[in-house]
VMD Tcl script that draws the C-alpha trace (Angstrom):
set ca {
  {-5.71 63.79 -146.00}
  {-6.42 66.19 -143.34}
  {-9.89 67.89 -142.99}
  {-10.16 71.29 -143.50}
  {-12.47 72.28 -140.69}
  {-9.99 70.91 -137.80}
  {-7.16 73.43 -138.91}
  {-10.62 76.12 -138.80}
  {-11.32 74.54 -135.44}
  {-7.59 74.57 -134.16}
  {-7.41 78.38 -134.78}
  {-10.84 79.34 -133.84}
  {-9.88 77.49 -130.08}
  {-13.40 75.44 -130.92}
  {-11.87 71.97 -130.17}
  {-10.22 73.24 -126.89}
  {-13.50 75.11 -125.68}
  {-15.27 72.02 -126.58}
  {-12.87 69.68 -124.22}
  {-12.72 72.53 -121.39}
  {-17.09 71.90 -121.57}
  {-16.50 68.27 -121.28}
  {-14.51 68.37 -118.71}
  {-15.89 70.80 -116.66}
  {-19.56 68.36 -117.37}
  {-17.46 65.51 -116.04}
  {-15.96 66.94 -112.74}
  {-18.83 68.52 -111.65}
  {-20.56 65.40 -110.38}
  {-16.68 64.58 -108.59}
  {-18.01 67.12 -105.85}
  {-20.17 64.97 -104.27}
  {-17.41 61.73 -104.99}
  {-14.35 60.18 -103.02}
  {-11.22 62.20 -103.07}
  {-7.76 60.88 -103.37}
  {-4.69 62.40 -101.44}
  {-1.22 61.40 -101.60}
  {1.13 62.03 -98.41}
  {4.52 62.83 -99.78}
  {6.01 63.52 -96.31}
  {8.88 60.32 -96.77}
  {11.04 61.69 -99.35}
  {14.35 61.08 -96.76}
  {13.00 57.60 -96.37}
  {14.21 57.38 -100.19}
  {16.81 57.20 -102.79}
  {17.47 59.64 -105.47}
  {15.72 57.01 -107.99}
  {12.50 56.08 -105.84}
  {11.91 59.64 -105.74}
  {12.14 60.21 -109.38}
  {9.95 57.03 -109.60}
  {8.03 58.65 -106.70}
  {7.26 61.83 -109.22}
  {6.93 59.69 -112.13}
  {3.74 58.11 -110.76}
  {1.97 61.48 -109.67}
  {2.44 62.40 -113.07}
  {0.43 59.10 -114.32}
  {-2.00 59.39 -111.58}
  {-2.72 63.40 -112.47}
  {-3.21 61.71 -116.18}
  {-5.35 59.04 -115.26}
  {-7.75 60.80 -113.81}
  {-7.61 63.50 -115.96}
  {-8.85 60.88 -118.54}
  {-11.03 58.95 -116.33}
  {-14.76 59.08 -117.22}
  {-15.70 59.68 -113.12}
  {-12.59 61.71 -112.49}
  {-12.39 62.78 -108.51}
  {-10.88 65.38 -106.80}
  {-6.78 64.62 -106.05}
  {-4.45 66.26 -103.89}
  {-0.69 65.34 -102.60}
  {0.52 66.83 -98.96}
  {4.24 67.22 -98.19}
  {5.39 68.23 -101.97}
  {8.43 69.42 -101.81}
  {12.06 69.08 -102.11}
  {13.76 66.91 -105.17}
  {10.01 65.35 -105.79}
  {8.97 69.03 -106.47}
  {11.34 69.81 -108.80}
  {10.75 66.71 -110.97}
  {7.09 68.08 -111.30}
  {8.18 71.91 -111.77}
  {10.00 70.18 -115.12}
  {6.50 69.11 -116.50}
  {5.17 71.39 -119.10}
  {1.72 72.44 -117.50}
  {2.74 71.82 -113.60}
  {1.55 73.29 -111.63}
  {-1.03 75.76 -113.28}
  {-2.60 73.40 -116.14}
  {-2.92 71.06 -113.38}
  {-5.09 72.66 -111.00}
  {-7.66 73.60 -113.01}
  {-8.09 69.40 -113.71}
  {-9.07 68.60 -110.24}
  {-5.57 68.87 -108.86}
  {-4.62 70.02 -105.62}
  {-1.25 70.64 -103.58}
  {0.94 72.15 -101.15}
  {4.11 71.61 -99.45}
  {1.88 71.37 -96.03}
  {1.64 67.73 -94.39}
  {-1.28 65.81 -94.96}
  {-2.50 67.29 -91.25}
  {-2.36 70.64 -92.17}
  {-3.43 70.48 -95.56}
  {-6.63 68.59 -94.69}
  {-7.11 70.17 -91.05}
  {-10.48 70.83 -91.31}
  {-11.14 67.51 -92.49}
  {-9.07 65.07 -90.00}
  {-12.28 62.86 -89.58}
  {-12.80 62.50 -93.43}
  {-8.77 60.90 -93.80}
  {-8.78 57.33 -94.23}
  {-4.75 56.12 -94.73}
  {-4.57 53.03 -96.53}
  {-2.10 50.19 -96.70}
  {-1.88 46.23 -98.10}
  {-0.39 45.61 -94.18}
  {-3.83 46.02 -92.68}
  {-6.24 43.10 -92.06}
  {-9.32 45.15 -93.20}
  {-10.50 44.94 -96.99}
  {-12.03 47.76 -97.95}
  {-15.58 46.44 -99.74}
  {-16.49 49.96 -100.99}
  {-15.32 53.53 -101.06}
  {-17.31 55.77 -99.06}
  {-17.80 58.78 -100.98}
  {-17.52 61.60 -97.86}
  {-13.82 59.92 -97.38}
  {-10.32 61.00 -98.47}
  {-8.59 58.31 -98.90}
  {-5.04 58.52 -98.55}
  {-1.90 56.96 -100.43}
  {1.44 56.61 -99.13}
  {3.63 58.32 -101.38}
  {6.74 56.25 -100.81}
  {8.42 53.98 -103.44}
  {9.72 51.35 -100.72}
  {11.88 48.93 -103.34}
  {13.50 48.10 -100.27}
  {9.80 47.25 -98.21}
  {9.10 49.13 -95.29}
  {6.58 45.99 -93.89}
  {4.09 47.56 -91.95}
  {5.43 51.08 -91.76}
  {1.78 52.26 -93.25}
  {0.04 50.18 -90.81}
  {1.74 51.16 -87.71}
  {1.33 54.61 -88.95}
  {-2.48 54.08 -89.76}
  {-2.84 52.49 -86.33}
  {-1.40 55.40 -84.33}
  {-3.39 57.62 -86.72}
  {-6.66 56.09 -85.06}
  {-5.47 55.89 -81.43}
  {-4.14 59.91 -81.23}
  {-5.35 61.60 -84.65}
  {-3.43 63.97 -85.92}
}
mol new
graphics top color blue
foreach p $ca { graphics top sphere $p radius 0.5 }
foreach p [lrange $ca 0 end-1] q [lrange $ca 1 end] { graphics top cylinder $p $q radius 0.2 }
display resetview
């Protein structure tokens, strides 16, 4: 039997005003946090299905965080082409989604980040290093390639020249 006071609070807009509070409470302390980026600058590297895949995990990453108690500030360089228009199918993209801590632009991860260069940290399973701990003035960055068919060490070569020339 359904209470009478959530149909009151549905119409009223109580319960939504009530969620916007909480979330706004939660990503407040994500300013002085991590931040995630995702460089989607490899859609050619991919087939039609690895990019749908490809689009199909921003989607659960936007949601993730979105319900995450420590939510942090996410972005994703390079969207464009096919990946784009999975995401322009979403009901909410791209408007409901920047006002949860979501970021984009069809710019490469350089340009998007420019100002920040020093602040990018690319990762990859290639690389030797283990990262103990995040560093919370970092972006860290996410390859956003589905590789079913494993590009080995294609992230680390690019995280290596990364460090020798920058961007």
């Amino acid at each position: 039997m359904a209470d009478l006071s959530d149909d009151v609070n549905e119409e009223s807009g109580e319960g939504r005003r009530r969620r916007e509070e909480k979330w706004l409470a939660k990503i407040d302390s994500a300013k002085s946090r991590f931040r995630i980026a995702v460089d989607c600058g490899y859609e050619e590297e991919m087939t039609k299905k690895e990019i749908n895949s490809l689009a199909q995990q921003l989607r659960y990453c936007y949601a993730a965080n979105k319900r995450s108690k420590n939510p942090c500030y996410f972005s994703v360089a390079s969207l464009s082409g096919v990946t784009r228009e999975h995401l322009d199918n979403v009901c909410g993209f791209p408007e409901q989604w920047k006002l949860k801590a979501f970021d984009f632009s069809d710019k490469s991860l350089e340009d998007m980040h420019r100002d920040e260069k020093d602040k990018l940290v690319y990762l990859t399973s290639d690389s030797d290093n283990t990262l103990e701990h995040l560093d919370d003035s970092k972006i860290y960055v996410i390859g956003g390639i589905v590789d079913r068919f494993d590009y080995r060490r294609f992230y680390l070569e690019l995280a290596e020249f990364i460090g020798d020339e920058g961007f």
